[in-house]
C-alpha positions as CSV (number, residue, x, y, z in Angstrom):
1,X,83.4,-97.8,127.3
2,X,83.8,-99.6,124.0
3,X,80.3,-100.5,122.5
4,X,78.6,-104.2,122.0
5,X,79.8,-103.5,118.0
6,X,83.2,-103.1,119.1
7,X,83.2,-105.8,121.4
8,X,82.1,-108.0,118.9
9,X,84.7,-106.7,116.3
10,X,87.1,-107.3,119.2
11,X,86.3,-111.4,119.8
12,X,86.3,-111.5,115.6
13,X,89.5,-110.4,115.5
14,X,90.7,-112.2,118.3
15,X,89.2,-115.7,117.3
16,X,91.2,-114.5,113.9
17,X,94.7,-114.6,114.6
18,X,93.7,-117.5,117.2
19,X,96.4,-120.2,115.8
20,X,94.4,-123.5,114.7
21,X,95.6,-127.0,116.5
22,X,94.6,-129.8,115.6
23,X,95.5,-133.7,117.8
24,X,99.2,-134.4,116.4
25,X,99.5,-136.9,113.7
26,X,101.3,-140.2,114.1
27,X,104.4,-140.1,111.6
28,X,106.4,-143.4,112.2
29,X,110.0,-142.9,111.5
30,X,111.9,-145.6,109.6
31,X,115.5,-145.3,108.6
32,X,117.0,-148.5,106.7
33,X,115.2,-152.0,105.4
34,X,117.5,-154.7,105.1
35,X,119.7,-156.9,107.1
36,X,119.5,-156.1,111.0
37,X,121.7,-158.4,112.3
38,X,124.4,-155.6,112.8
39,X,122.7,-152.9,114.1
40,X,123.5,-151.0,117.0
41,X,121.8,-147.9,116.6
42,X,118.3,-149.8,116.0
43,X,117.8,-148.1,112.3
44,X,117.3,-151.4,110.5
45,X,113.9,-152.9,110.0
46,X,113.9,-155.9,108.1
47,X,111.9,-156.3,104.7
48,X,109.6,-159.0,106.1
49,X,109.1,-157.1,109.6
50,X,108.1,-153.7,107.4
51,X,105.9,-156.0,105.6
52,X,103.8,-156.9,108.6
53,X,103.9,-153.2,110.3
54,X,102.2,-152.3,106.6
55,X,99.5,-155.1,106.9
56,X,98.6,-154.2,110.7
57,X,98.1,-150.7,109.2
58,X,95.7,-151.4,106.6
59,X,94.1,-154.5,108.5
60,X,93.0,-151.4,110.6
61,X,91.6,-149.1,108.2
62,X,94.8,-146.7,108.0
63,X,96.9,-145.8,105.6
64,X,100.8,-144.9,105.6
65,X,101.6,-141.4,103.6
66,X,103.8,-139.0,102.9
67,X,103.9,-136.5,105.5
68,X,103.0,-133.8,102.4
69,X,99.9,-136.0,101.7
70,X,99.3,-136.2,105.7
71,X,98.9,-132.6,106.0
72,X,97.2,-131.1,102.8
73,X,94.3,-133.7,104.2
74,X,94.5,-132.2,107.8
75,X,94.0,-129.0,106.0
76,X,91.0,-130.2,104.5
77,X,89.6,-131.6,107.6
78,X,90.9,-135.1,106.6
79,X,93.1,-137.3,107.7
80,X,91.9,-139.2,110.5
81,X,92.9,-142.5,109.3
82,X,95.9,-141.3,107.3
83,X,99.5,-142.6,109.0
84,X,102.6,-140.7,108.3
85,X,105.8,-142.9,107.3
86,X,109.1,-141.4,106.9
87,X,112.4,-142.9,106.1
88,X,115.6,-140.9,107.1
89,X,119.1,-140.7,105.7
90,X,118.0,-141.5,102.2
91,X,119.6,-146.0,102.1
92,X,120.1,-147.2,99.0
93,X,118.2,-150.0,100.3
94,X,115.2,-148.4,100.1
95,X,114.3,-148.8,96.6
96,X,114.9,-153.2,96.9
97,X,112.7,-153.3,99.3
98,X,111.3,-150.8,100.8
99,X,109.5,-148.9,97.7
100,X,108.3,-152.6,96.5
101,X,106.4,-153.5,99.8
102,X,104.7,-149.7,100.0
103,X,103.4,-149.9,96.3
104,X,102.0,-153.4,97.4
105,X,100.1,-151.8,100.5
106,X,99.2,-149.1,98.8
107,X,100.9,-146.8,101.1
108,X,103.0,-143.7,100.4
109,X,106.1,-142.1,102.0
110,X,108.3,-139.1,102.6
111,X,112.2,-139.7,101.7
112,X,114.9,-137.9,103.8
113,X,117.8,-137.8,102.0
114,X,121.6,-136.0,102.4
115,X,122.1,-134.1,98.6
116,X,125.5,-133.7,99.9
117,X,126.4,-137.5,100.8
118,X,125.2,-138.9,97.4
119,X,126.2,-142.1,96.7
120,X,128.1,-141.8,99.5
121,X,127.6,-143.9,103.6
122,X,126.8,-143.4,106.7
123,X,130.0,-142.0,108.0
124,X,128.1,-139.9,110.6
125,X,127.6,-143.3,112.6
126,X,131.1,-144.2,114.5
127,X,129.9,-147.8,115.4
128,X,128.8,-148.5,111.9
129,X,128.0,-150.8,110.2
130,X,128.6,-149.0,106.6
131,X,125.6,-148.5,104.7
132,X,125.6,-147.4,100.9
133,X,122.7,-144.1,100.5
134,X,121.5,-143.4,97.5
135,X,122.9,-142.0,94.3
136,X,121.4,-138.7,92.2
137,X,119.7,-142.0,90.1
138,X,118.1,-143.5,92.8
139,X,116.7,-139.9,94.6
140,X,115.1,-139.7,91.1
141,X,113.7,-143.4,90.9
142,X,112.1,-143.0,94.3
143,X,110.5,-140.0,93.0
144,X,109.3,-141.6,90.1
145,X,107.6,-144.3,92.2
146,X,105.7,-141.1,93.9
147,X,107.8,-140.9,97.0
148,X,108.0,-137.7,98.4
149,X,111.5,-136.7,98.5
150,X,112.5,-134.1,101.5
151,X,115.7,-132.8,103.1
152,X,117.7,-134.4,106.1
153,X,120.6,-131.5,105.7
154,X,123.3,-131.3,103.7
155,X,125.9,-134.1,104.9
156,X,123.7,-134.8,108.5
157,X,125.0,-132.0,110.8
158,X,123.2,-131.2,114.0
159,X,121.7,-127.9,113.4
160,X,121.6,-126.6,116.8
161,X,125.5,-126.8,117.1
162,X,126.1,-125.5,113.1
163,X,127.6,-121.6,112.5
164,X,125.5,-119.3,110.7
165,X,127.0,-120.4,107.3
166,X,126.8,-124.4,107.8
167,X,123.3,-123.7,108.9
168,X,122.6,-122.1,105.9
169,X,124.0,-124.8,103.4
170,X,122.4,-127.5,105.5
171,X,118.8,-125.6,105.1
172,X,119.0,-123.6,101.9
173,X,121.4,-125.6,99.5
174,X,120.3,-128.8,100.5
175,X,116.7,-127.8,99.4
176,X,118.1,-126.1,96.2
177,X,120.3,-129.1,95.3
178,X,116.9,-131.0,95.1
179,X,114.4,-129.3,93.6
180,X,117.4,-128.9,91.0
181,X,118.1,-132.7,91.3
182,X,114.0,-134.2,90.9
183,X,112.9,-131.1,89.6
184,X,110.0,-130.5,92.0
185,X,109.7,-128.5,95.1
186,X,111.2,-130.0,98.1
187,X,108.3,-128.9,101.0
188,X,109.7,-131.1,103.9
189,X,113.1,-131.4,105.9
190,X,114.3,-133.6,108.8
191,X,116.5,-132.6,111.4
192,X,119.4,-134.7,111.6
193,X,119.5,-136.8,115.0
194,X,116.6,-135.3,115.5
195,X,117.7,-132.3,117.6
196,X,116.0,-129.2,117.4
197,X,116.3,-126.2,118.8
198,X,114.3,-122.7,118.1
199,X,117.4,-121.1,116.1
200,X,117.0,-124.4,113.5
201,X,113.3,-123.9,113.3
202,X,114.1,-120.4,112.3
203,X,116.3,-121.0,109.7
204,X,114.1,-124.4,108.5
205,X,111.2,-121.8,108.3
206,X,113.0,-119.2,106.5
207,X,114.6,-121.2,103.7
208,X,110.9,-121.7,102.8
209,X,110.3,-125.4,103.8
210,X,106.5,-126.1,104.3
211,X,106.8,-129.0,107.5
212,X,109.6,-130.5,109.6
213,X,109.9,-133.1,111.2
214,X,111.5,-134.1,114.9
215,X,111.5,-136.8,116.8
216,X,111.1,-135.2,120.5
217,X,110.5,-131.7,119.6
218,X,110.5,-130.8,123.8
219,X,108.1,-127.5,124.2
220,X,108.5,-126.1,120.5
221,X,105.2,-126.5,118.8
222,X,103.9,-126.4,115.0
223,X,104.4,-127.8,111.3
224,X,108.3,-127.0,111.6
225,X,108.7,-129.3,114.6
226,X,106.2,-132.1,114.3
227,X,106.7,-135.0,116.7
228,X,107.7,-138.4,114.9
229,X,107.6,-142.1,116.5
230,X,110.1,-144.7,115.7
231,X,109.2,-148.1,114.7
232,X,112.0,-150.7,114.6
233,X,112.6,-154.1,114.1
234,X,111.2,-155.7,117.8
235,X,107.8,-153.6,116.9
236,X,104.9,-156.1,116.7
237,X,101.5,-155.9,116.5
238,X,101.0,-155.0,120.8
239,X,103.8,-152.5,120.3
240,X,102.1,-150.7,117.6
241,X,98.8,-150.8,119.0
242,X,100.0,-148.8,122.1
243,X,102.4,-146.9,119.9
244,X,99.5,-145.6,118.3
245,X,97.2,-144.6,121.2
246,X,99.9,-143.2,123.5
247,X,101.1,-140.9,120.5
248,X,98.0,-138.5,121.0
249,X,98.1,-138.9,124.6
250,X,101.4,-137.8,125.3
251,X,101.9,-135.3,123.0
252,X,100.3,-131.5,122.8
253,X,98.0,-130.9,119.7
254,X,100.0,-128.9,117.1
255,X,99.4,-125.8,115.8
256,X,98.5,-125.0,112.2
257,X,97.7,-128.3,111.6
C-alpha cells in the first residue's frame, strides 16, 4: 500500500502534466475590405462597415489584437477584454484601408498571407471576382505598421487532401519564405478553407509554428486548432453582440491556453 507521501507525490505529479484550458478566445475572421458588391463567397467587408465593427469593440471596453498578442496575454493571466482579428489570404486592399482604420482604433491584427501567390489573385475562388493580394512590398509595409504577419500555406491548398511533400512546402517553406521575407519569426498559420484535420495539425506543429487557427476545428482541441468566428459585411451591432456571447458558449475551453 503506497504511503500518504506517495500519494501526495502521486496527485503532484498528476496535477503536473494536467493540460491547462482556459474559455476559448474570440478571434473574428476577416478576409478582404473594399467593395462588396460582388461577392459571393461573403469575404468582403466594406471599409465603412469594418469601421463600425472597430467602434462597437472599443465602445465596449475591448480591444482587437493579433492573435500573437491575444495569447502571450492569456499566458499571463490576461486577456479578458482582448479580441482577436485576423485577415486571411493576405488582399492588397488591406493596407488602403484596412491598416488605416486599425491604427485609428488602436487595434492590432494577425495577417495571413500566401508567400507563394505574391502579387498574385485569388485564383483558388472559381466564382471570382479577381482580387489583387499583396506583393513582397506590401507583406513588409504591413509589418512595418506592427501587423503580425502569419502563414495561410503556400498557394492556399487544403491540407487535409495535400501528399506528404505539398504538405510540407505548404507548412515549412511557406514559414521559411517569411521569416526570410520580413525578417522576423512567423509564430502563426491559417488553414486554408479552414479545413483541418489531425494529420495537418501534425505537420503545422512540427514545422515549429506557435498557434493555428481554424474556423470549425470539430473535436480537435488546442493552440494549433483555435476556433475562429467570421464577421462579414451584414454584421451589426445585434449580430456582434450575440456573436460574442455564443462564442464561449458553444465552443469547448482550449487547452494550453
Amino acid at each position: 500500500m503506497p504511503s500518504s507521501i506517495e500519494s501526495a507525490d502521486s496527485a503532484d505529479s498528476a496535477e503536473q502534466v494536467r493540460p491547462v484550458t482556459g474559455p476559448v478566445p474570440w478571434v473574428a475572421m476577416y478576409h478582404s475590405v473594399g467593395d462588396c458588391s460582388d461577392d459571393p463567397y461573403r469575404i468582403t467587408v466594406t471599409p465603412e462597415r469594418l469601421e463600425r465593427q472597430l467602434g462597437w469593440l472599443r465602445r465596449r471596453g475591448l480591444r482587437g489584437v493579433s492573435v500573437g498578442e491575444l495569447i502571450a496575454a492569456r499566458a499571463r493571466g490576461e486577456g479578458r477584454r482582448l479580441v482577436g482579428l485576423t485577415f486571411d489570404d493576405g488582399y492588397a486592399d488591406f493596407l488602403d484601408h484596412a491598416l488605416p482604420l486599425l491604427d485609428r482604433w488602436g487595434c492590432g491584427a494577425t495577417l495571413f498571407v500566401l508567400p507563394g501567390r505574391l502579387g498574385g489573385h485569388n485564383d483558388w475562388d472559381p466564382l471570382g471576382p479577381r482580387k489583387p493580394l499583396l506583393t513582397a512590398d506590401g507583406i513588409r509595409r504591413a509589418a512595418a505598421g506592427g501587423v503580425e504577419i502569419g502563414s495561410h500555406g503556400l498557394t492556399h491548398v487544403d491540407l487535409t487532401t495535400a501528399d506528404p511533400a505539398t504538405l510540407a512546402a505548404e507548412t515549412v517553406q511557406s514559414r521559411a519564405r517569411l521569416e526570410e521575407l520580413i525578417q522576423a519569426p512567423v509564430e502563426g498559420f491559417c488553414y486554408p478553407y479552414g479545413t483541418v484535420d489531425g494529420r495537418a495539425v501534425d505537420a503545422v506543429r512540427a514545422a515549429g509554428y506557435g498557434y493555428a487557427c481554424a474556423i470549425d476545428p470539430g473535436d480537435l482541441n488546442g493552440v494549433h486548432a483555435l476556433p475562429r468566428v467570421h464577421v462579414g459585411q451584414h454584421d451589426r451591432a445585434p449580430h456582434l453582440f450575440l456573436k460574442y456571447r455564443l462564442h464561449r458558449l458553444r465552443r469547448r475551453p482550449v487547452e494550453g491556453l
